[in-house]
C-alpha positions, 0 to 999 in steps of 0.5 A: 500500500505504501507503493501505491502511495508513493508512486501517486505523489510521484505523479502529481509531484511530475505533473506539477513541473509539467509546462502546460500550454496555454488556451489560445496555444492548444488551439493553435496547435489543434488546428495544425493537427487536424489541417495536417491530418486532412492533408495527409488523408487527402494524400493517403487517398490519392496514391491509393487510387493511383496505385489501384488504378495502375494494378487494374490497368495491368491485371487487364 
């Protein structure tokens, strides 16, 4: 019992030196996510059909 104890004082003594950002800045970087995740996805797409365009054209 006295581990538990220990490693929860731990935690909360590290999440007290944690630098959390703040508001404007977390939404700053949501947005950068999210914009890249959309670019990526687009990408990820586009190759696919690229690439399974190609195999049907050589399958033929």
């Amino acid at each position: 019992m006295n581990k538990i104890k220990i490693l929860f004082y731990e935690i909360r003594l590290e999440l007290s030196r944690v630098s959390w950002p703040k508001g404007r800045e977390l939404w700053n970087s949501t947005w950068i996510v999210i914009y890249f995740s959309i670019i990526l996805a687009i990408f990820i797409g586009l190759v696919d059909l690229l690439f399974s365009h190609g195999i049907r054209l050589l399958l033929k």
